[in-house]
C-alpha positions as CSV (number, residue, x, y, z in Angstrom):
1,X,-19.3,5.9,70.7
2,X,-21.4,3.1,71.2
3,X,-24.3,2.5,68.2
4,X,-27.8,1.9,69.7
5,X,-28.3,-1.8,68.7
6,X,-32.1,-1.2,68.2
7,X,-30.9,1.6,65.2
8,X,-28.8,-2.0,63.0
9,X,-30.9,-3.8,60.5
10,X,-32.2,-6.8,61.5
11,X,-31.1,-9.9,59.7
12,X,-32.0,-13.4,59.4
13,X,-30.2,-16.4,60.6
14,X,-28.7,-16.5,56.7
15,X,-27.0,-12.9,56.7
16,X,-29.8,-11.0,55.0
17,X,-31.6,-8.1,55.5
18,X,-34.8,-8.7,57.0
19,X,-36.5,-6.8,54.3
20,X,-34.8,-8.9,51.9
21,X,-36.3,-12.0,53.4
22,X,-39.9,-10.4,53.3
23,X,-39.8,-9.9,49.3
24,X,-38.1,-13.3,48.7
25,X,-41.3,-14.8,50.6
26,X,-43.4,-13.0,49.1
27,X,-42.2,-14.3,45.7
28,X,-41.7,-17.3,46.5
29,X,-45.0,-17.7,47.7
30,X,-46.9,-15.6,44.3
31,X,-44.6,-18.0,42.2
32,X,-46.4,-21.2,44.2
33,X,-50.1,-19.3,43.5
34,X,-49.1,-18.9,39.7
35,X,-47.9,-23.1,39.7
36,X,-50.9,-24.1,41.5
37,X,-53.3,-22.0,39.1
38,X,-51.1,-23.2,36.0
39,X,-51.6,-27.1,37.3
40,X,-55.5,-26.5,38.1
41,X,-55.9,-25.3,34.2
42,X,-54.4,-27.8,32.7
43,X,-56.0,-30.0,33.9
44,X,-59.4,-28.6,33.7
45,X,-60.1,-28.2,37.7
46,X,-62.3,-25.3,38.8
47,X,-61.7,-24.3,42.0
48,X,-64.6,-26.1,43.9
49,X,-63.5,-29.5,42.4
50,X,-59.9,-29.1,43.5
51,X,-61.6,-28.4,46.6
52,X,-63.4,-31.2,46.8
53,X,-60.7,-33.2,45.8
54,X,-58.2,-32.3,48.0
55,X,-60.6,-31.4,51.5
56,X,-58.7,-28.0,51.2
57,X,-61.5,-25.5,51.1
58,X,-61.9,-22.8,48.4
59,X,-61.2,-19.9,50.7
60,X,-57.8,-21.3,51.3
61,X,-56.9,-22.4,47.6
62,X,-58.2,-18.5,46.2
63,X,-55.9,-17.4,48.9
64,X,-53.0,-20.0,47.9
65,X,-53.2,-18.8,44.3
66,X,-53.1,-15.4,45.0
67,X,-49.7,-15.5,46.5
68,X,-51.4,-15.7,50.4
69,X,-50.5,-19.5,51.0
70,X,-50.3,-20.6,54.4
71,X,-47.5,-19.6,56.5
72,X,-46.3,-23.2,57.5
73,X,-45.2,-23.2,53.6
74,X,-42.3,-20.3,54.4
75,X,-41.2,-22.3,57.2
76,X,-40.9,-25.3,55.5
77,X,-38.8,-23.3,52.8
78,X,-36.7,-22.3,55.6
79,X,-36.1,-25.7,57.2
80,X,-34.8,-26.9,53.7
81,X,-32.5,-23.9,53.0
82,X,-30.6,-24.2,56.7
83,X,-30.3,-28.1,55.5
84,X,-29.2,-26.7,51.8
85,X,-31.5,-28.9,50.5
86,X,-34.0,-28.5,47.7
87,X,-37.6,-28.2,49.3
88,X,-39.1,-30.8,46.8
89,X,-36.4,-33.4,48.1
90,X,-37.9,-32.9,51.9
91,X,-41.6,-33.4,50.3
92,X,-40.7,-36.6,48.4
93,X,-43.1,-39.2,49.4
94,X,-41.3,-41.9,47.7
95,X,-38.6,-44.4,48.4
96,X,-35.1,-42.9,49.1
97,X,-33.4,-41.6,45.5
98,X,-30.0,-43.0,44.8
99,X,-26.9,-40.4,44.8
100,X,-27.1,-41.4,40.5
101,X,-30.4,-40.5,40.4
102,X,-29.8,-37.2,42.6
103,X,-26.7,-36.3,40.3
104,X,-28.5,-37.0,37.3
105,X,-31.1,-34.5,38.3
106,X,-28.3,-31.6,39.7
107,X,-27.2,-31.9,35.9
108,X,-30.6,-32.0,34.0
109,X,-31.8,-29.0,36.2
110,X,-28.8,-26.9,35.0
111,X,-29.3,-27.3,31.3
112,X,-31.0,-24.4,29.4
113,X,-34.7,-25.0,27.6
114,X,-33.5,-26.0,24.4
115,X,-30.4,-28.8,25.6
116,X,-33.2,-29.8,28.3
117,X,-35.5,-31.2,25.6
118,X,-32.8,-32.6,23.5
119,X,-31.8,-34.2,26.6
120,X,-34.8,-35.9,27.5
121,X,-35.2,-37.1,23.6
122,X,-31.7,-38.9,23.3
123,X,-32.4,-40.5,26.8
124,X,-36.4,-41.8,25.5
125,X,-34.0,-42.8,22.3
126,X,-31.3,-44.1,24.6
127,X,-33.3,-46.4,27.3
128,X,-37.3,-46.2,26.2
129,X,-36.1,-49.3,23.6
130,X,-39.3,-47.8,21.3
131,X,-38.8,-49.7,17.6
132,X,-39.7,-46.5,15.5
133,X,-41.4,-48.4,13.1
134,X,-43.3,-50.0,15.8
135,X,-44.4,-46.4,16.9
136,X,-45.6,-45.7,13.3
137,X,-48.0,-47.7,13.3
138,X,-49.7,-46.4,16.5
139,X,-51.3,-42.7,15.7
140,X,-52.8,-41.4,19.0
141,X,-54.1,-37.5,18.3
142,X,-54.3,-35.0,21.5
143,X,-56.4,-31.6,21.9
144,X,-59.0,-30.2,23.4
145,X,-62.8,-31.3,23.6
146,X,-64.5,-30.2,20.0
147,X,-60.9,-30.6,17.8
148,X,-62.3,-33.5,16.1
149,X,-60.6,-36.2,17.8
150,X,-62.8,-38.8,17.6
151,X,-64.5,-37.9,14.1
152,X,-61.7,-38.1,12.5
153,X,-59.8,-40.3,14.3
154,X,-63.0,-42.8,13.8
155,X,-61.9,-41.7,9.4
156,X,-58.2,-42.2,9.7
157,X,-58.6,-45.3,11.4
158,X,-60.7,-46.8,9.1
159,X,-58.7,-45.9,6.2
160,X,-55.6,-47.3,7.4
161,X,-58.1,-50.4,8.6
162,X,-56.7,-50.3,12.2
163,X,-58.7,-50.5,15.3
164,X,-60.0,-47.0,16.5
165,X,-60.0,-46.5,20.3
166,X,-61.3,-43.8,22.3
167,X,-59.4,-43.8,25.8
168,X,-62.0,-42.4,27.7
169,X,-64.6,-45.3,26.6
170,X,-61.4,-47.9,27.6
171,X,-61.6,-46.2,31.1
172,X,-65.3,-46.5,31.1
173,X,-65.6,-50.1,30.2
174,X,-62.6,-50.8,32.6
175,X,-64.0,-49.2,35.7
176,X,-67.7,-50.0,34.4
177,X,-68.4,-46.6,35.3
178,X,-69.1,-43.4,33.7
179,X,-66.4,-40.5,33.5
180,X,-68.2,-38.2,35.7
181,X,-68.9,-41.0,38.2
182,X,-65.0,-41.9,38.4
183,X,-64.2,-38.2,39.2
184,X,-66.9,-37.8,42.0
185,X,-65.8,-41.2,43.4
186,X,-61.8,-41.0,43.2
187,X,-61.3,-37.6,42.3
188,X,-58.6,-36.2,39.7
189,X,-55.6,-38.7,41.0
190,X,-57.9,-41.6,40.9
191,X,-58.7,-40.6,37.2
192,X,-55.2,-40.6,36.2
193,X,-54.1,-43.7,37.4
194,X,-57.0,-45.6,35.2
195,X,-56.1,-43.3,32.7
196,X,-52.5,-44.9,32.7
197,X,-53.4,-48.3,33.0
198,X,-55.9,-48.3,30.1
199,X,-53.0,-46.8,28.4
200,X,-50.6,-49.2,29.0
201,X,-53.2,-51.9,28.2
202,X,-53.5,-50.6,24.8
203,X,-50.2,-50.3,24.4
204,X,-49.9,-54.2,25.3
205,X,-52.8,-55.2,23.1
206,X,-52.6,-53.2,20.3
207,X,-49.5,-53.4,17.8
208,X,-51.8,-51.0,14.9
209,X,-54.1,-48.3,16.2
210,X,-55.0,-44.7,15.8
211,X,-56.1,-43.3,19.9
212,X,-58.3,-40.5,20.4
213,X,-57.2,-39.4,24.2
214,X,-59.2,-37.1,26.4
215,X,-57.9,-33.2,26.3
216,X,-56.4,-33.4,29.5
217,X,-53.9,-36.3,29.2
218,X,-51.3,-34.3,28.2
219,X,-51.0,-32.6,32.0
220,X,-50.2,-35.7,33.4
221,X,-46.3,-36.0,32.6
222,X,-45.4,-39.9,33.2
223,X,-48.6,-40.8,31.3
224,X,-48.1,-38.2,28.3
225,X,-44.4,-39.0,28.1
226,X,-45.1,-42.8,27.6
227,X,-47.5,-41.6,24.5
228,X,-44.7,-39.1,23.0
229,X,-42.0,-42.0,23.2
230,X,-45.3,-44.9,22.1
231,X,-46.9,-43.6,19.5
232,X,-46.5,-41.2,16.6
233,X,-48.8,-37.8,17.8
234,X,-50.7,-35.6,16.4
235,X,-52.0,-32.3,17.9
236,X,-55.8,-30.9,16.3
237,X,-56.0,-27.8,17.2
238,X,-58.6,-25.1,16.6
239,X,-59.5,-21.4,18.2
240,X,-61.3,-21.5,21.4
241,X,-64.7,-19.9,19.8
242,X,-64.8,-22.8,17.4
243,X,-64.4,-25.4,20.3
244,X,-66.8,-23.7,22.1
245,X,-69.7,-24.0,19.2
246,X,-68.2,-27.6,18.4
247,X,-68.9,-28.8,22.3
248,X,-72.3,-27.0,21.9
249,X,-73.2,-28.8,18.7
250,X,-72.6,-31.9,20.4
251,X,-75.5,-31.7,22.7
252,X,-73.5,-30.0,25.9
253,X,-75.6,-27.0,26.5
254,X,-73.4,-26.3,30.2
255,X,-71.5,-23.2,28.3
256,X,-75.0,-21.6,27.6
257,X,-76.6,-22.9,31.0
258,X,-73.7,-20.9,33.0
259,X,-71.8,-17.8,32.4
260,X,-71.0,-17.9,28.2
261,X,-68.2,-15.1,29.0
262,X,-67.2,-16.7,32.0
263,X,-67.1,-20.5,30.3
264,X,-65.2,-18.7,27.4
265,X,-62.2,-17.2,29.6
266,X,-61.9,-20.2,31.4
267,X,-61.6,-22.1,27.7
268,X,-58.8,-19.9,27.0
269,X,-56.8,-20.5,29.6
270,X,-57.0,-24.1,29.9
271,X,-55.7,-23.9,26.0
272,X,-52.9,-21.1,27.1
273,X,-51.3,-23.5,29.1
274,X,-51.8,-26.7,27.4
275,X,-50.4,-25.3,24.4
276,X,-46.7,-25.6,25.4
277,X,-47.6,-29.2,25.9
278,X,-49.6,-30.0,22.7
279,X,-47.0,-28.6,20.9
280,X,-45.0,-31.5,21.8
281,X,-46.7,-33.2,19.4
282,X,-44.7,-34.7,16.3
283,X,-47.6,-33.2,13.8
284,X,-49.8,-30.1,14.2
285,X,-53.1,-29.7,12.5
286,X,-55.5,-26.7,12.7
287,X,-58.8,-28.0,12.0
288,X,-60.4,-24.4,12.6
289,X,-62.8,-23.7,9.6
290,X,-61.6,-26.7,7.5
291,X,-64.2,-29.5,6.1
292,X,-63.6,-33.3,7.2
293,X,-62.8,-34.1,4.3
294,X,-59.8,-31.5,3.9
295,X,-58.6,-32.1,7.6
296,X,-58.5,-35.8,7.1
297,X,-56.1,-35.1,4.0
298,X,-54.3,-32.9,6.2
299,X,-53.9,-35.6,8.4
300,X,-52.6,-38.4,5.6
301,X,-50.1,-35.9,4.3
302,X,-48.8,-35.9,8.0
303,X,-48.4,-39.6,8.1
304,X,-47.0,-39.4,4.5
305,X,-44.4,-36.8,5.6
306,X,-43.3,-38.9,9.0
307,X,-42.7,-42.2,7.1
308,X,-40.5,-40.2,4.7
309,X,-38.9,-38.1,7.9
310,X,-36.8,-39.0,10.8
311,X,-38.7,-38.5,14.0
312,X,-37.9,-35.7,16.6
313,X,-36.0,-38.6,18.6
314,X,-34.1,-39.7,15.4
315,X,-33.2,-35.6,14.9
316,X,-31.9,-35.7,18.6
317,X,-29.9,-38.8,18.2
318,X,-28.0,-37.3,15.0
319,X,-27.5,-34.4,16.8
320,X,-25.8,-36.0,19.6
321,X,-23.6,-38.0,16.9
322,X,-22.7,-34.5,15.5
């Protein structure tokens, strides 16, 4: 007895149920919304800038983050799994990796969380060649817009009588233009390439400073990496209401002038997904309903505690002794 062929499942050039296929892409492509929203917060992009920025328009992007991204995307995903080759390898826009550098990745990409970041520790220790008490003497503090950053970076500074740089201002008098002006000119990426250089010009210049750097460094991996391994960090962090009534004091009247619930939400999530990466921080300092004066001994107790401490990069090198 012969089966009617139309009655089989239909499968895929890979063996699987068609059905199957159909949920993995659908996955697939809400995982790629969820990455593209996560990157867009961090870095403090509404939708219309990131728009702008990329000549994508907003239609598109809402439907990208929603899990409704183009269907050129699955068929890229397929062209790299009949190869059996990772889709970000087909994308890379650089020069060709060596097999040492594609076998150091294989093995980094199978370690767990926790060995991952011991990992990356013992090889800043290994290869960065950072002189820890060279990196002591740089203080650069991280966090968002209305932590306090420059106040009391401006107090620590001066106590320790060390320069005190804001990076933004750097950026400014390097480009001889105004933040706002760079962004509308070059857009995010041409930001974060000044943003680098004016980093690695302190860094060159500067053997003693404390660094106030803007709130959204810290998305930008190969710049916020070279601060970790640089300089001895410190994270001021504070609830979202009291960042919001710290901007507003300040003279920026844009969370009043739009939608305060709206300008609140977006607050939040910015700070949900930065946290993971201010937390990478070597010190953490709430400054949420604390004086000056009692955050800026917070803050001298922290340098105190590091000089007396090993550093998270001196823990991971023990470790790897053990």
């Amino acid at each position: 007895m012969h089966q009617d062929l139309n009655s089989l499942p239909t499968t895929t050039p890979l063996g699987l149920p068609s059905g199957a296929v159909e949920a993995q892409d659908s996955l697939y492509l809400q995982n790629l919304g969820m990455r593209v929203r996560e990157a867009r917060a961090k870095r403090g992009m509404s939708r219309r800038v990131l728009s702008r920025d990329s000549r994508v328009s907003e239609r598109y992007l809402a439907q990208l983050e929603t899990g409704q991204g183009n269907i050129s995307i699955l068929l890229l995903r397929q062209i790299s799994q009949a190869l059996d080759l990772p889709i970000a390898e087909l994308l890379y826009d650089g020069a060709q990796q060596s097999n040492e550098l594609k076998r150091a990745k294989d093995f980094l990409e199978k370690l767990p969380t926790e060995k991952l970041q011991r990992a990356r520790e013992m090889l800043a220790r290994e290869f960065a060649s950072v002189d820890p008490s060279a990196r002591h003497q740089r203080i650069a503090i991280v966090g968002l817009r209305g932590a306090g950053k420059s106040t009391l970076g401006a107090l620590l500074a001066k106590q320790l009588a060390v320069p005190f740089i804001e990076l933004d201002r750097v950026i400014e008098e390097r480009s001889g233009l105004g933040l706002s002006v760079i962004f509308d000119l070059y857009g995010q990426s041409g930001f974060r390439r000044l943003e680098r250089e004016c980093l690695d010009q302190v860094l060159e210049q500067h053997p003693k400073f404390v660094v106030a750097t803007g709130g959204s460094l810290v998305s930008e991996s190969a710049t916020y990496e070279r601060l970790l391994a640089e300089c001895f960090t410190i994270w001021l962090r504070a609830t979202p209401e009291e960042h919001m009534q710290r901007v507003i004091a300040q003279g920026d009247t844009r969370p009043m002038s739009e939608d305060r619930e709206a300008a609140m939400s977006e607050l939040k999530s910015i700070l949900a997904v930065r946290e993971p990466l201010y937390r990478r921080a070597d010190a953490t300092i709430d400054t949420s309903r604390k004086s000056e004066e009692a955050t800026l001994q917070e803050l001298q107790h922290a340098l105190a505690e590091m000089s007396a401490s090993p550093t998270n990069l001196e823990v991971a090198e023990e470790q790897s002794i053990k």
